[in-house]
C-alpha positions as CSV (number, residue, x, y, z in Angstrom):
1,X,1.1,38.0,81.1
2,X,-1.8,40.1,79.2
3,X,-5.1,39.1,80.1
4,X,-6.0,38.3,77.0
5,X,-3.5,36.0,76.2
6,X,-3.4,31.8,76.8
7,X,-0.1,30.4,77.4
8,X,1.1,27.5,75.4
9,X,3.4,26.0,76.8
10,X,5.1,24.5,79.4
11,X,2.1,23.9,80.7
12,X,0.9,22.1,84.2
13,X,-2.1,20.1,85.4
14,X,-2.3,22.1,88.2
15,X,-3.0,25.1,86.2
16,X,-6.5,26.2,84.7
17,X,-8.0,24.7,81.2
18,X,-8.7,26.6,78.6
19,X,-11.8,25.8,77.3
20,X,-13.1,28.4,75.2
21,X,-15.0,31.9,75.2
22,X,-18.8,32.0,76.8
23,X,-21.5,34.8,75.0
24,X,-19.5,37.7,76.2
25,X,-16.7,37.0,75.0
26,X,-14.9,36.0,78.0
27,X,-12.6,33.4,78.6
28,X,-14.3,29.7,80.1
29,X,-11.9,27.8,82.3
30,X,-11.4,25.2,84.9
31,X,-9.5,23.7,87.3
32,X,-8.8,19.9,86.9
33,X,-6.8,19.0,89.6
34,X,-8.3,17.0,92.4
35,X,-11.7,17.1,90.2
36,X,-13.4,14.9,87.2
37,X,-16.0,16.5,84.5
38,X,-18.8,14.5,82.6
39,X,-19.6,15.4,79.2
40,X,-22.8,14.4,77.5
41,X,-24.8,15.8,74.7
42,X,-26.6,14.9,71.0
43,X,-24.3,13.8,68.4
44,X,-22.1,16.0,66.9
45,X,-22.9,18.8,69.5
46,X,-18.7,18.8,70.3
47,X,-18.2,16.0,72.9
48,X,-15.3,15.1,71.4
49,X,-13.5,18.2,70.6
50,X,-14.0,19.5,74.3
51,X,-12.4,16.1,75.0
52,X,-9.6,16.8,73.4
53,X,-9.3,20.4,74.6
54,X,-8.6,18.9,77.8
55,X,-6.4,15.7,76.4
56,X,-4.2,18.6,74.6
57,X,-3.6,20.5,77.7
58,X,-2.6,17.4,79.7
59,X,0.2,16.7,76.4
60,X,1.7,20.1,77.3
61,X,2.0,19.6,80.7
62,X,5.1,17.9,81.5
63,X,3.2,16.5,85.4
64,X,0.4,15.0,83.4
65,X,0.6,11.2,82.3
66,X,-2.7,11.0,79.7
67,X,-4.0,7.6,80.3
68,X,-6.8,7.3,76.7
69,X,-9.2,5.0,76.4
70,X,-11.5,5.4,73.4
71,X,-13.6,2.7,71.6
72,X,-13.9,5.2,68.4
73,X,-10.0,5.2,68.3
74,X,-10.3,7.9,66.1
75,X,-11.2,10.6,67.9
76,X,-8.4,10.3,70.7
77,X,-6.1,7.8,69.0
78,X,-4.4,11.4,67.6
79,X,-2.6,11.5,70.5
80,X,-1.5,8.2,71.2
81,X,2.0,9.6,70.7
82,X,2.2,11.6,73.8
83,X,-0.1,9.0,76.0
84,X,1.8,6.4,78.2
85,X,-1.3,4.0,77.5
86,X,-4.1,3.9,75.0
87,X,-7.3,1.3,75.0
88,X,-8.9,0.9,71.7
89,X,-12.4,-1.3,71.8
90,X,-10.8,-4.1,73.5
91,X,-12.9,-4.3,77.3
92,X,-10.5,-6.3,78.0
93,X,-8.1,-3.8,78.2
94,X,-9.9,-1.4,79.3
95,X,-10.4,-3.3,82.4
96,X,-7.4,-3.9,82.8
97,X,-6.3,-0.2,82.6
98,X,-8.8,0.7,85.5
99,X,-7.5,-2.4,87.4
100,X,-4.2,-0.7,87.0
101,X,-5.8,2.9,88.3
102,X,-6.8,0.9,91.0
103,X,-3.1,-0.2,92.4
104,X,-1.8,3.3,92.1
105,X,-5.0,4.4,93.4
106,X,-3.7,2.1,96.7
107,X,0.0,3.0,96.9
108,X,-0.6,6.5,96.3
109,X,-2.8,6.8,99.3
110,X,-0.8,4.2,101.7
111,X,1.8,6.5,101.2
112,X,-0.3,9.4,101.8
113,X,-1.2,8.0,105.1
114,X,2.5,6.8,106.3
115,X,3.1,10.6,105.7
116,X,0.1,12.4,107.2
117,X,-0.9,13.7,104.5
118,X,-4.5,13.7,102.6
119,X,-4.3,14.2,99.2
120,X,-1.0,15.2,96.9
121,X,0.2,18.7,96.2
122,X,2.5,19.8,93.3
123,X,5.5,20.0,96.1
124,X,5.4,16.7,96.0
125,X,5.9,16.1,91.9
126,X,4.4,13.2,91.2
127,X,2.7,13.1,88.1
128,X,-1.0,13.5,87.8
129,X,-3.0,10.8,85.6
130,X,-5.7,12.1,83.2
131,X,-8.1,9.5,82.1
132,X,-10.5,10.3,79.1
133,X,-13.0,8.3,78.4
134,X,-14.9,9.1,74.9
135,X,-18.0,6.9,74.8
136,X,-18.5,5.7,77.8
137,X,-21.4,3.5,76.6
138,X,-19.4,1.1,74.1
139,X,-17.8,-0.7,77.3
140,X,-20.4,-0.3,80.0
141,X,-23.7,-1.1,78.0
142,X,-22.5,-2.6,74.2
143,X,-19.2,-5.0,73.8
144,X,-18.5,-7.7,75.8
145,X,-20.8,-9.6,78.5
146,X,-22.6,-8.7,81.3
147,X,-20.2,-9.5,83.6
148,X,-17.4,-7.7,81.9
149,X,-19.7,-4.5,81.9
150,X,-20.8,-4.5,85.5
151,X,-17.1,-4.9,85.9
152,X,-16.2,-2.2,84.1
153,X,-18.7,-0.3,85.9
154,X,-17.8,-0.8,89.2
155,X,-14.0,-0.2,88.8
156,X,-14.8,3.3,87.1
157,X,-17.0,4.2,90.4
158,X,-14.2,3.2,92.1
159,X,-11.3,5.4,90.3
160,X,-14.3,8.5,90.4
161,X,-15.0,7.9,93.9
162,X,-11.2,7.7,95.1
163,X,-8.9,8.9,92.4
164,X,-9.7,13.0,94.1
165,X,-7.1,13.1,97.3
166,X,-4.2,10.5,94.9
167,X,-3.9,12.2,91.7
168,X,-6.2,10.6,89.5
169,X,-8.5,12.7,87.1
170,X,-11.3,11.0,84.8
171,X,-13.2,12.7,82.3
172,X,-15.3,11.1,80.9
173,X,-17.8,11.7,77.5
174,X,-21.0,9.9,76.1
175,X,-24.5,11.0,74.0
176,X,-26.8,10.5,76.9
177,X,-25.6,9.4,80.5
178,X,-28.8,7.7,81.6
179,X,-29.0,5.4,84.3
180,X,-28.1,2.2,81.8
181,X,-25.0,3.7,80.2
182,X,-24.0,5.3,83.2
183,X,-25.1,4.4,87.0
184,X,-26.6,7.1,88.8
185,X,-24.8,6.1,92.0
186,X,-21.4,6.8,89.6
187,X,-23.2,10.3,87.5
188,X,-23.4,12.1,90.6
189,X,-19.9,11.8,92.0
190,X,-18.7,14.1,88.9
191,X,-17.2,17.5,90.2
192,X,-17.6,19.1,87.0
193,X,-21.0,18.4,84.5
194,X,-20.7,19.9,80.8
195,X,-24.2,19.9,78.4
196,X,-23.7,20.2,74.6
197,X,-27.0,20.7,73.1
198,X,-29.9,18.2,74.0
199,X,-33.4,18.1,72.2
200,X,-35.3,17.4,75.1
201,X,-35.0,19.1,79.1
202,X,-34.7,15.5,80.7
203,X,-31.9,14.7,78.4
204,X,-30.4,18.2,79.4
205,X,-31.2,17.1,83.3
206,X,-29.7,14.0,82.7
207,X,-26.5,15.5,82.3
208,X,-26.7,18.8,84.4
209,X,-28.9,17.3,87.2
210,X,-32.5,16.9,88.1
211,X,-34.2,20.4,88.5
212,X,-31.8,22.6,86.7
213,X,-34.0,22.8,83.4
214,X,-36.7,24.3,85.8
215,X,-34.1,27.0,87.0
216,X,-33.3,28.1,83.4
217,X,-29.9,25.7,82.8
218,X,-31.2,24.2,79.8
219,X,-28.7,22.3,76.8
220,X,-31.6,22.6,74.6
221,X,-31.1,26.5,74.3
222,X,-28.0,25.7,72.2
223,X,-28.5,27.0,68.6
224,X,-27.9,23.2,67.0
225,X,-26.8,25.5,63.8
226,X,-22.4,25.0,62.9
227,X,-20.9,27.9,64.8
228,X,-20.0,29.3,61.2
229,X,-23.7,29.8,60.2
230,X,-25.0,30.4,63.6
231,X,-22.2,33.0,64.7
232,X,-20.3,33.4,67.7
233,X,-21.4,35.4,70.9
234,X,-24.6,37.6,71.1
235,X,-26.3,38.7,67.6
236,X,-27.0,42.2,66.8
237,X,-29.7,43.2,64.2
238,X,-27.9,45.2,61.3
239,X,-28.7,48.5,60.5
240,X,-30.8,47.2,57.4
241,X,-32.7,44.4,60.1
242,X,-33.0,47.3,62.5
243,X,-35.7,49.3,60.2
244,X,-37.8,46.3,58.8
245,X,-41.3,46.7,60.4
246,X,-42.3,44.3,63.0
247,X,-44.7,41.6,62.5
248,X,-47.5,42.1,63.2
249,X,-48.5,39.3,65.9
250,X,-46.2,41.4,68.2
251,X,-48.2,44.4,67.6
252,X,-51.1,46.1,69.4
253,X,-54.8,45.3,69.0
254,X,-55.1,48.3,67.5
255,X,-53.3,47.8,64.4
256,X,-51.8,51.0,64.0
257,X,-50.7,50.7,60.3
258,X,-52.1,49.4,57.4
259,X,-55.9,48.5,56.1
260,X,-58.6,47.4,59.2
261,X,-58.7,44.0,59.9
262,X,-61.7,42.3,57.8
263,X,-64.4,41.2,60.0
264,X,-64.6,37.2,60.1
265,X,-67.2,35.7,58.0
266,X,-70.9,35.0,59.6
267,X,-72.5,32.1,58.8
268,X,-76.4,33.1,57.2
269,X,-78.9,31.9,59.2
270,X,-80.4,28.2,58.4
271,X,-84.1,29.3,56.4
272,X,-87.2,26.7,56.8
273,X,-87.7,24.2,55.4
274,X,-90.7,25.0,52.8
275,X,-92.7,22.2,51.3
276,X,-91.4,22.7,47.7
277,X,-87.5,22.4,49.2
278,X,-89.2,19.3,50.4
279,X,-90.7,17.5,47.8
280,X,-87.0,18.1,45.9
281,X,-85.0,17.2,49.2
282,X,-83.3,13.5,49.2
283,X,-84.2,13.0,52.7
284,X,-87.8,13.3,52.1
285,X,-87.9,9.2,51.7
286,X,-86.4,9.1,55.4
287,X,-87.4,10.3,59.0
288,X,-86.5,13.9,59.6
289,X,-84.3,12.7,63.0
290,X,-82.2,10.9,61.0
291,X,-81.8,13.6,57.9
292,X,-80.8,16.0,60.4
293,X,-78.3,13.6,61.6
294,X,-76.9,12.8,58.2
295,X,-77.1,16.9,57.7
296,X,-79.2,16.7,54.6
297,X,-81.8,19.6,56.3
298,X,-80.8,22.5,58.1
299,X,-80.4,21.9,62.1
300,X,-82.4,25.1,63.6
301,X,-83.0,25.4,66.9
302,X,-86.2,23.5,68.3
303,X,-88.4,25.2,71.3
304,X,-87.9,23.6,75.2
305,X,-90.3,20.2,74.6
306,X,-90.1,20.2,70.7
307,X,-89.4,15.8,70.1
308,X,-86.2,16.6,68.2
309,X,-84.8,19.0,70.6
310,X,-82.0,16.8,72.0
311,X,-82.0,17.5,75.9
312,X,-79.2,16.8,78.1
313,X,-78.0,13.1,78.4
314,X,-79.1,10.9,81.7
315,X,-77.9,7.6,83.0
316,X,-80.6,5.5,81.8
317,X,-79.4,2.3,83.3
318,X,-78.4,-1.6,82.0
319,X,-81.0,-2.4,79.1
320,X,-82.2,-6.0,79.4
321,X,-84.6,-8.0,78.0
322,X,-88.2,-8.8,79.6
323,X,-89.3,-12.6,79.9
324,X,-92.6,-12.7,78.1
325,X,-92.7,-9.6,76.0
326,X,-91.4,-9.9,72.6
327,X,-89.0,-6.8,71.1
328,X,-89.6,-4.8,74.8
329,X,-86.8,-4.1,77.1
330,X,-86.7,-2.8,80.6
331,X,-84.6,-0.5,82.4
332,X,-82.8,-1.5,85.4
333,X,-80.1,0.9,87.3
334,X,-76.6,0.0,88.6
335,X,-78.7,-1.1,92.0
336,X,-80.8,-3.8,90.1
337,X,-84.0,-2.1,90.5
338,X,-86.3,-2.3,87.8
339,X,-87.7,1.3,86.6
């Protein structure tokens, strides 16, 4: 088969997914089988639709058994059809599911070890279970009790820790898989983690891992434009973009084109004050300290010693009050000495 072809059907598990084309052009895929994904991201980044991507690779493979649990419905209820079980927003049910996972999780691998064997192989044909989970945080953190979520929890650490070597692959999908929605103990058993655009690097790290912003993984380098208006794969300027001048910010200092660039404005230096702007000054009825405070006079610069010259600012102690001398204070440092 060409290389640049992707096969349709019949399909199997065992085979890569199809996920898309990366910047170059070049086709993304993975290998599901004895491995889970996490997909997390801002909504509407495409959570969903890479959910399905997988969900519609597991319909055409006839060794697949989808297993869909979605409390949207309407994003994987499409293909209820081809599933052998689908959970709506009922936790309920979707404990029961995993409680389900959980027996053929145990007879799977009691077989396994009556034959010698560690995990399954496609020899064997038993079918392989695919368990998406969009919105993971309706059933762990919103509906039902706490009780029912820690529940829920604990049997999808379970089915991610165990359901490897047996046949069991969850892949599960949520905005922001923090350690509320999703138990860090639980996020970093995932084989596989996939970032749709984030606005912040911890929500990127979140998903990805701690440290992989720093290393230049980042979600929220992700143009968060439709792929319509943004475009697909690496822009090229057009030949009319390609001979529009540059701005200038990215030029030289020099400024090799165009007028010099205007000096920057001087402030004129403040004048005395004379006694005829003095007579007609408002502050004339007040101290000069405080009209230079208020800036009705112009501030010039005193000589060393001059009384307004402001000089640099000293600890002068705790001010309190002297017995026996009205409207005087003393000075008294942090040691209680009096100065």
């Amino acid at each position: 088969m060409a290389a640049d072809t992707i096969p349709v059907a019949p399909l199997s598990i065992w085979d890569p997914v199809h996920l898309g084309s990366d910047e170059l052009g070049r086709r993304v895929e993975v290998t599901l089988a004895e491995r889970n994904m996490l997909i997390g991201g801002e909504p509407g980044g495409g959570k969903s639709v890479a959910l399905q991507l997988i969900v519609a690779h597991g319909a055409l493979s006839p060794d697949c058994r989808l297993i869909l649990i979605d409390g949207k419905r309407v994003e994987l209820g499409l293909w209820r059809g081809c599933a052998e079980r689908f959970i709506g927003p009922s936790i309920d049910d979707a404990i029961d599911t995993l409680r389900w996972l959980q027996d053929q999780i145990d007879e799977r691998t009691s077989w396994l070890l009556d034959h010698k064997m560690r995990k399954i192989t496609p020899q064997l044909g038993w079918p392989v279970y695919l368990v998406p989970i969009d919105e993971v945080a309706y059933y762990s953190a919103t509906v039902g009790t706490n009780i029912q979520q820690k529940e829920f929890n604990a049997c999808n650490r379970d089915i991610v820790a165990r359901g490897r070597a047996p046949g069991i692959i969850p892949v599960e999908a949520t905005q922001r898989p923090s350690a509320d929605i999703i138990p860090t103990s639980l996020r970093d058993l995932f084989g596989y983690r996939w970032a749709f655009r984030c606005s912040t690097e911890a929500s990127s790290d979140t998903i990805l891992g701690h440290g992989w912003a720093n290393q230049g993984y980042s979600a929220t380098e992700i143009d968060p434009r439709p792929a319509a208006s943004a475009g697909s794969g690496p822009r090229t300027a057009s030949p009319a973009e390609s001979k529009l001048p540059t701005s200038p910010m990215r030029r030289s200092s020099t400024w090799p084109t165009g007028p010099p660039r205007p000096a920057p404005p001087t402030t004129p230096a403040a004048t005395p004050m004379t006694s005829a702007r003095w007579s007609s000054c408002p502050a004339r009825t007040m101290p000069r300290d405080r009209a230079l405070r208020r800036g009705l006079l112009p501030r010039l610069r005193q000589p060393p010693g001059h009384p307004l010259r402001r000089g640099p600012r000293r600890h002068r102690g705790v001010r309190l009050p002297v017995p026996g001398l009205r409207g005087h204070v003393a000075r008294h440092d942090l040691r209680g000495q009096r100065t």
